[in-house]
C-alpha positions in Angstrom: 45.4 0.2 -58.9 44.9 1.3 -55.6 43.9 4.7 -56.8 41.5 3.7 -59.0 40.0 1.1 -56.7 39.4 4.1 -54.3 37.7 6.0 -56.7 35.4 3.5 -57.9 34.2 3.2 -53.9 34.1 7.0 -53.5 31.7 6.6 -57.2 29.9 3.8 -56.0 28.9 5.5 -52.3 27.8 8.7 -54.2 25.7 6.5 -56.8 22.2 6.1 -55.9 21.2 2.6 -55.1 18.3 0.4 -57.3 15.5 -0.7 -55.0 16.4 -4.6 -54.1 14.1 -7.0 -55.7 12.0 -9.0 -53.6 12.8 -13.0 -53.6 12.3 -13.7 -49.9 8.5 -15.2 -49.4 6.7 -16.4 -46.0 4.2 -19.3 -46.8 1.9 -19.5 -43.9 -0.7 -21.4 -45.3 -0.7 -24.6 -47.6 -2.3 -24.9 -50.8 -5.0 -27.3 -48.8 -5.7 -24.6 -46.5 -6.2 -22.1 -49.2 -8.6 -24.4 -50.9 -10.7 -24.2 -47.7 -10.8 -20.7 -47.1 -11.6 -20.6 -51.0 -14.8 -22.6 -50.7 -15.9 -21.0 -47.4 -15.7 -17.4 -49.1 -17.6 -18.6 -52.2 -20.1 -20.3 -49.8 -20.7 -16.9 -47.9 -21.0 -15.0 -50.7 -24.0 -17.7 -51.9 -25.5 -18.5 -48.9 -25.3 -15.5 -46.9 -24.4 -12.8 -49.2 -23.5 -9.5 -48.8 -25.9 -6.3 -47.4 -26.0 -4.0 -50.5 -26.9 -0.7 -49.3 -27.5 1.2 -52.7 -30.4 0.6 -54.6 -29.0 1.2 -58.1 -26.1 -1.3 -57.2 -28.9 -3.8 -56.4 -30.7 -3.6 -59.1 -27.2 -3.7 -61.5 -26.5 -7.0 -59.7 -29.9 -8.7 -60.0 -29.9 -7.7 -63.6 -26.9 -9.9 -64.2 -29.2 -12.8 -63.8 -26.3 -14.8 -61.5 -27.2 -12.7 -58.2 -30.6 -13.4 -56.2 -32.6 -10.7 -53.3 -32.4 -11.8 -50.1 -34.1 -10.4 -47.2 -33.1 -6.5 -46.0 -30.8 -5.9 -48.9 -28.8 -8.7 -48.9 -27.6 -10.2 -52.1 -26.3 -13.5 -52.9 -23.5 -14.0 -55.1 -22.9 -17.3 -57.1 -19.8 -18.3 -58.4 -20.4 -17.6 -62.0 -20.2 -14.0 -61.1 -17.2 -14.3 -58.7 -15.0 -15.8 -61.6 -16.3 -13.6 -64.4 -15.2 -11.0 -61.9 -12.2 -11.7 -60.6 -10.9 -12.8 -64.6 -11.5 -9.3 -65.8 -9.7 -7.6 -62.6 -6.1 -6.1 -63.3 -3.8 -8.3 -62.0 -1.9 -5.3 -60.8 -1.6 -1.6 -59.8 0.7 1.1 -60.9 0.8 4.4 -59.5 2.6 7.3 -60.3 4.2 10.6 -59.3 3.0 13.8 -61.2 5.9 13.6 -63.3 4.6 10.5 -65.1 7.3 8.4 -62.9 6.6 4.8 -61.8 6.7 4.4 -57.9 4.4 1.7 -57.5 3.6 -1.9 -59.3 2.0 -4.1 -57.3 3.1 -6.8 -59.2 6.5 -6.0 -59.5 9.8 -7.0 -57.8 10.3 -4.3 -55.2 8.8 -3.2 -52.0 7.0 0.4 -52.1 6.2 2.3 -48.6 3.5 4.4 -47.4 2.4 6.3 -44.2 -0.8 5.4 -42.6 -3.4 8.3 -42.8 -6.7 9.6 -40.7 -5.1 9.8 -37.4 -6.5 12.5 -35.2 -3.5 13.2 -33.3 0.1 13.9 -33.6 3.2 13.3 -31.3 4.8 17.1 -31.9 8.4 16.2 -32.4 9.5 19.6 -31.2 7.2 19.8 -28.0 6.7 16.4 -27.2 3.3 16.5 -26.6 0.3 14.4 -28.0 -1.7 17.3 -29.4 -4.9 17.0 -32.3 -3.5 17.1 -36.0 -3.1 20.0 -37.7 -2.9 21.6 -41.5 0.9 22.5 -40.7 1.2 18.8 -39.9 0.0 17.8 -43.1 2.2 19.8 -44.9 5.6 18.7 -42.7 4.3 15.3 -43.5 4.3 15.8 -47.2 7.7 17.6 -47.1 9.4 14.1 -45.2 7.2 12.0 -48.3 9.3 13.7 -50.9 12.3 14.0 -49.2 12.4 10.6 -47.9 13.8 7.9 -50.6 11.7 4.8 -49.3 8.6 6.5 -49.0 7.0 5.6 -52.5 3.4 7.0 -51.9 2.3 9.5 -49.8 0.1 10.1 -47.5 -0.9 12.4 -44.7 -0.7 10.7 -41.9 -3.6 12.8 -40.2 -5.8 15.7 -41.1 -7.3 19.1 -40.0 -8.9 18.9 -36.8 -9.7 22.4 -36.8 -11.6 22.1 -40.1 -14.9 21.2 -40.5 -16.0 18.1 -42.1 -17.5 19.4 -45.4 -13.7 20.9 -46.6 -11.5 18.6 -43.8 -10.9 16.1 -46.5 -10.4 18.2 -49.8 -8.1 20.6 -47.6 -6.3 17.3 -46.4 -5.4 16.5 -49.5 -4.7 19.8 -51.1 -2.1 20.5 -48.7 0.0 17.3 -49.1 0.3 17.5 -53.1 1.6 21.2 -52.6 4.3 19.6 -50.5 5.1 16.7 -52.8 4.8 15.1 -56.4 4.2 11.2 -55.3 1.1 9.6 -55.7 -0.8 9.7 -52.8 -3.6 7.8 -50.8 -6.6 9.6 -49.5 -9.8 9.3 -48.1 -13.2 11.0 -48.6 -16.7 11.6 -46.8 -18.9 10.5 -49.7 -18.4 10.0 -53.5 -19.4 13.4 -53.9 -16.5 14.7 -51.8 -14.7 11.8 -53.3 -14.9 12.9 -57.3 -14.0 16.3 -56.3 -10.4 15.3 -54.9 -10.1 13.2 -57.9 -10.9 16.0 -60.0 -7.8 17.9 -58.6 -5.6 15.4 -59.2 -6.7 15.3 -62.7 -6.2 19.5 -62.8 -2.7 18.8 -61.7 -1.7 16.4 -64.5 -3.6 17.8 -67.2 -7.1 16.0 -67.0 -8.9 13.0 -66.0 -7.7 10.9 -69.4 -4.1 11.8 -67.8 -5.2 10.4 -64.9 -6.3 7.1 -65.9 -3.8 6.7 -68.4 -0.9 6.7 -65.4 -3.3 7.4 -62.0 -1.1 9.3 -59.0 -3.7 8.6 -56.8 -5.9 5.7 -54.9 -8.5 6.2 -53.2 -9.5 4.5 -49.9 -12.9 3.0 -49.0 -14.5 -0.7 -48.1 -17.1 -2.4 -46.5 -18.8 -2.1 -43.3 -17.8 -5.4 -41.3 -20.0 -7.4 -40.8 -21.1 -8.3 -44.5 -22.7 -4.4 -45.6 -21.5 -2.3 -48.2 -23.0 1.3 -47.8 -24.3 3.5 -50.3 -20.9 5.6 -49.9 -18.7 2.8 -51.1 -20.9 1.6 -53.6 -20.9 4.1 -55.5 -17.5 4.8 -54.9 -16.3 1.8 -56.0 -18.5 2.5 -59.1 -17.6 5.5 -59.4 -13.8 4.7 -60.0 -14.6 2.3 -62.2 -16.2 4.6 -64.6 -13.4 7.0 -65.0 -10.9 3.6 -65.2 -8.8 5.0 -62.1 -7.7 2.7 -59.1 -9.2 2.4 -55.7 -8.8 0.2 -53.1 -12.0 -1.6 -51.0 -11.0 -3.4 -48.3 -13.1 -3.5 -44.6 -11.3 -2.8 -41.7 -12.3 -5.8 -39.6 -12.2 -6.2 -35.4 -12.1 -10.4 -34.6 -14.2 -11.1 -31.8 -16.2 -7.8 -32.6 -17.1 -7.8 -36.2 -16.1 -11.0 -37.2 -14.9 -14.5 -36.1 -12.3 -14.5 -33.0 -10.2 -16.6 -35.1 -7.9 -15.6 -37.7 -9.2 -17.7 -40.3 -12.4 -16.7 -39.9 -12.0 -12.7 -40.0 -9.8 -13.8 -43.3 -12.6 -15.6 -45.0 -15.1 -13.1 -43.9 -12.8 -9.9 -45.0 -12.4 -11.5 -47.8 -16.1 -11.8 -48.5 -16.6 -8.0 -48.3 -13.8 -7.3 -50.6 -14.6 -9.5 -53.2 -18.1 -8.2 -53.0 -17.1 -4.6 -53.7 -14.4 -6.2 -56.3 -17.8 -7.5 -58.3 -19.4 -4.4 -58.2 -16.4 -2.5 -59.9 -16.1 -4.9 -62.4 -19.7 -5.0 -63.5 -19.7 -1.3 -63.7 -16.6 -1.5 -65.7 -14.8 -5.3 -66.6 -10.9 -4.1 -66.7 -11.3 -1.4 -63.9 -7.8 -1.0 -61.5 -8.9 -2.1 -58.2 -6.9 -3.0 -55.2 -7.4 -4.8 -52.0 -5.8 -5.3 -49.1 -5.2 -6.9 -45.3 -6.4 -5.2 -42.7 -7.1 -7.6 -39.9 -7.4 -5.1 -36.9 -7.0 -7.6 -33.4 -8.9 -5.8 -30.2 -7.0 -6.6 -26.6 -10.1 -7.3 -24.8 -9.0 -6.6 -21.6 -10.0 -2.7 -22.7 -11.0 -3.0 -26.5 -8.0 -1.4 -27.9 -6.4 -1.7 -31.3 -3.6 -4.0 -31.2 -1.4 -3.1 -34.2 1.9 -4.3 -32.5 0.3 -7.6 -32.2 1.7 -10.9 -33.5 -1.8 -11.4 -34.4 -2.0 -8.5 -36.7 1.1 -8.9 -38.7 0.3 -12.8 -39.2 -3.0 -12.5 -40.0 -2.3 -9.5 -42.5 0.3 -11.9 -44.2 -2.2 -14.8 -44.6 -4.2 -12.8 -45.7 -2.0 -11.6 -48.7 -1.3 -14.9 -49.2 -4.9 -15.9 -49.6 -5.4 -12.9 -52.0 -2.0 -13.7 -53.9 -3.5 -16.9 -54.7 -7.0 -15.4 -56.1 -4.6 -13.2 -58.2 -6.1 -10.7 -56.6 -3.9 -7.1 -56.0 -2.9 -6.6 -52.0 -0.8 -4.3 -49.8 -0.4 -5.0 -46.8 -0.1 -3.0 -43.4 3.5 -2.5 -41.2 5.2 0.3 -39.8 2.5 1.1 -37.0 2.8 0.6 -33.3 0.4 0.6 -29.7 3.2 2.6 -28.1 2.7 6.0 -27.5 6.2 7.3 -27.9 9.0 6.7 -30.5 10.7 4.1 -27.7 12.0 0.9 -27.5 8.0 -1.1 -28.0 7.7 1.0 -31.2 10.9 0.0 -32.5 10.7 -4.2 -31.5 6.6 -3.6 -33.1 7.7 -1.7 -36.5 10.5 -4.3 -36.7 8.0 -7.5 -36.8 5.0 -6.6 -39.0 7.0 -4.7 -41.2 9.1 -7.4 -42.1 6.2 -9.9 -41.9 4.6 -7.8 -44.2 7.9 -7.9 -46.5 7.5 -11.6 -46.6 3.8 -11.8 -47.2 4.5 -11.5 -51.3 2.4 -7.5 -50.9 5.1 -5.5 -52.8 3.1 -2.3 -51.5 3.2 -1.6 -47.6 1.5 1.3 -46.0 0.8 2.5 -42.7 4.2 3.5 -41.8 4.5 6.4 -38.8 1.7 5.9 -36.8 1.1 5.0 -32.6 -1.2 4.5 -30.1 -3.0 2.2 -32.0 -3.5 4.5 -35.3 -4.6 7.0 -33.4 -1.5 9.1 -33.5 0.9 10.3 -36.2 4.4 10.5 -36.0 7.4 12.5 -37.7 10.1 11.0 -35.9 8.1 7.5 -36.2 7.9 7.7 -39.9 11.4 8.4 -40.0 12.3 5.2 -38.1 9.9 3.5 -40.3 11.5 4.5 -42.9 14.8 3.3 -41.9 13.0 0.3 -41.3 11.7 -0.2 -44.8 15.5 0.0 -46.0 16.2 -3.0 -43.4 13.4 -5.2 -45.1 14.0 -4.7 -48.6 17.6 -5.9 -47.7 16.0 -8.8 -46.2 13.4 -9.4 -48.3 15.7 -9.1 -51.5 17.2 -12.8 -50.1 20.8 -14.1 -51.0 21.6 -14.4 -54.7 23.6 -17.3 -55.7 25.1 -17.2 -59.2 28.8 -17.6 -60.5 29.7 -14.4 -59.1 28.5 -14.5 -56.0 28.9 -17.9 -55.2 32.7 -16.8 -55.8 34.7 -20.1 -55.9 37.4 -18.6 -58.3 37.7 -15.6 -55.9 38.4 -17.9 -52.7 41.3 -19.9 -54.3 42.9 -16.5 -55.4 42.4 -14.8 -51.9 42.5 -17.3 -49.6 45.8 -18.5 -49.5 47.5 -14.8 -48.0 43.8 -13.2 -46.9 43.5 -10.8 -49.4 39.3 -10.8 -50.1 39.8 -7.2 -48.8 42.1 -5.9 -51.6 40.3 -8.1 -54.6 38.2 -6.6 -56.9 35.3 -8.9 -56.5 35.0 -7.3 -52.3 34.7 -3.8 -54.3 32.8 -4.6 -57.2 30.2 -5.9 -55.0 30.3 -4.6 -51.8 27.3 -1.9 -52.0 25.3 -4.2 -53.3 25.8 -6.9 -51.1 25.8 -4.7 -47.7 22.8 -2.2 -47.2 23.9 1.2 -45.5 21.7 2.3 -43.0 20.9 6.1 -42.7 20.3 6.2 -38.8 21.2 3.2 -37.1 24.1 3.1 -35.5 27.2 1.2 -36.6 30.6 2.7 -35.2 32.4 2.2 -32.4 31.8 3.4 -28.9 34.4 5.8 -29.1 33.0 7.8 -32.2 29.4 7.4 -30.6 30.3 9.1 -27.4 32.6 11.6 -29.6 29.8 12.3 -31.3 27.6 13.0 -28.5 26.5 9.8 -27.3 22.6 10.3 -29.3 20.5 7.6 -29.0 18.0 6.9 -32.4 15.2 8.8 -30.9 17.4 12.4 -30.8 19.0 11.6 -34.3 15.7 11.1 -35.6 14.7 14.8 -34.3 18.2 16.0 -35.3 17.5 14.4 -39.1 13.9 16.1 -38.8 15.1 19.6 -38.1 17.4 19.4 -41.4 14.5 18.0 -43.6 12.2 20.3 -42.5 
């Protein structure tokens, strides 16, 4: 028995794990609440409306005979159009790898992970120095996304500095899919620029009805806080409608500089823009895959700097999703990021919070994951410790089950009596699946540590690095 008890471990340990489902859910606001942030964003849209940059997408909405001109392109939204809207959007997202393989479903029951993307700078892991991003940067970054298990969708965490800005973004992305088959998120200059990356997506899995049919891409774009969608994203957003692949509009918004101080008021207000840009999509084509998403971006006053590490950002982010849950509306949401400007002890306590925050906000797609100083720089080691992190959340977030079999009363009146839960074959039967392993954090004893070497999680992220890479 014993035998074969130890060779059922050894098969289980070699086994690779299912992705936890998510159970766990943080209700920050009450269905009153929601209600009122409901009828402020509908009264917005009316009686302020949204500044709509592009004159074809104007036009389109005035046509529809439930949108009215203001004054300096603005254009006023009833609620007729909002719900027509919002009942032919996709209630979810799926995106996937090159292969034709499901990593994300925004509706499903399982966390996904992402990098951030567009920082200008990267923390060089071998030098240690804060240094602008590089094409070789890209590339290590897209070797860790397919190496790296949690990491769902990738992304490139920065981009060429070195290039200029007519081939920075198409070279951005070209040199991420050579280093991995996930989906991936991106961002363009224009819709011109825009179409073009999208078209070598669709060379790489056989053409653009290939594309659409199982997308392995979203593009990135939103509004201009406050209340203004440019000519850019217009026609972006139309744009992916048209060829039926996802994108995701969403503004990134500053409180106190672009919109209300407080956090209901940059929600209601973010919200605003999105659902404008939501409309737009969906007029241009009703069914369109379109995501949105939180990205409530607090400012520290005291020298207008980013506050991603922020309690405000990671519950704000989560009401958001919340808000957007209960539109039925698609939503990541962001975690993984940090103001510190090392891999230290502030990047670990910030990653820790707003990733699980975001866990518990209901998104099932999480994304900025690697990034410091405020998004400003990009990571290796970081992502790695994000990634550890997104292990520790979709333990968490997967919550306790309680069924006949784990609630285990037969088991206890067997073992109990001499202390034998460690030989019965309930403990090895479920065992993996009730305890997550971690890859990097530390778990043995002082002795084997200091045997070992004594590494703290900063040098066994660089040691894990240097075998990846």
């Amino acid at each position: 028995m014993a035998t074969k008890r130890g060779a059922r471990r050894k098969r289980q340990a070699t086994e690779k794990k299912a992705r936890p489902n998510l159970n766990a859910r943080l209700s920050l606001l009450s269905s009153n609440q929601l209600v009122q942030i409901r009828s402020a964003v509908l009264m917005v849209l009316w009686q302020t409306g949204v500044r709509i940059d592009d004159l074809e997408t104007r036009k389109m909405l005035i046509a529809t005979g439930d949108c009215k001109e203001g004054t300096d392109g603005f254009i006023h939204f009833n609620a007729d159009i909002i719900e027509r809207s919002l009942e032919t959007t996709p209630k979810e997202v799926r995106l996937y790898d090159r292969s034709g393989n499901m990593k994300v479903h925004t509706s499903g029951r399982s966390l996904g992970f992402a990098p951030g993307l567009n920082c200008p700078n990267i923390l060089d892991h071998i030098t240690g120095e804060i240094r602008p991003f590089l094409l070789d940067d890209v590339r290590n970054v897209g070797k860790l996304c397919q190496k790296l298990e949690m990491i769902d969708v990738a992304a490139s965490l920065g981009y060429d500095s070195e290039a200029s800005a007519d081939v920075e973004a198409p070279q951005t992305l070209r040199a991420l899919i050579e280093q991995t088959e996930k989906p991936v998120l991106f961002i363009g200059h224009d819709e011109v620029e825009v179409e073009v990356m999208w078209g070598m997506l669709a060379q790489e899995v056989g053409g653009w009805d290939n594309l659409a049919e199982k997308p392995c891409g979203i593009d990135l774009t939103g509004p201009l806080s406050p209340l203004r969608l440019s000519d850019e994203t217009c026609r972006r957003v139309r744009m992916a409608a048209r060829y039926n692949i996802p994108t995701a509009c969403y503004p990134a918004i500053f409180p106190g500089m672009s919109s209300p101080v407080t956090m209901a008021g940059t929600i209601v207000q973010a919200c605003v823009e999105s659902i404008a840009g939501i409309v737009i999509n969906q007029l241009e084509r009703p069914g369109a895959p379109i995501l949105t998403g939180s990205s409530v971006l607090p400012m520290d006053m005291r020298q207008a700097d980013l506050a991603y590490g922020s309690p405000e950002y990671a519950l704000a982010n989560a009401a958001a999703v919340q808000f957007l849950s209960y539109m039925e509306i698609p939503a990541w949401n962001g975690g993984g990021c940090s103001d510190a400007h090392s891999v230290d002890q502030q990047a670990a306590s910030e990653i820790g919070a707003n990733m699980l925050s975001a866990a518990l906000s209901g998104a099932t797609f999480i994304k900025n994951l690697g990034m410091l100083s405020g998004g400003k720089t990009g990571s290796l080691e970081m992502l790695l410790l994000g990634h550890e992190m997104a292990g520790w959340v979709s333990r968490y977030g997967a919550n306790i089950t309680v069924d006949a079999n784990t609630i285990a009363a037969e088991v206890i009146q067997q073992s109990a009596t001499d202390n034998t839960f460690i030989q019965s074959s309930h403990t090895q039967d479920n065992y993996l699946a009730e305890m997550w392993m971690p890859p990097l954090f530390q778990r043995n004893d002082k002795d084997a540590w200091l045997e070992a070497g004594a590494k703290d999680m900063h040098q066994r992220c660089l040691d894990t690095l240097n075998d990846l890479l």
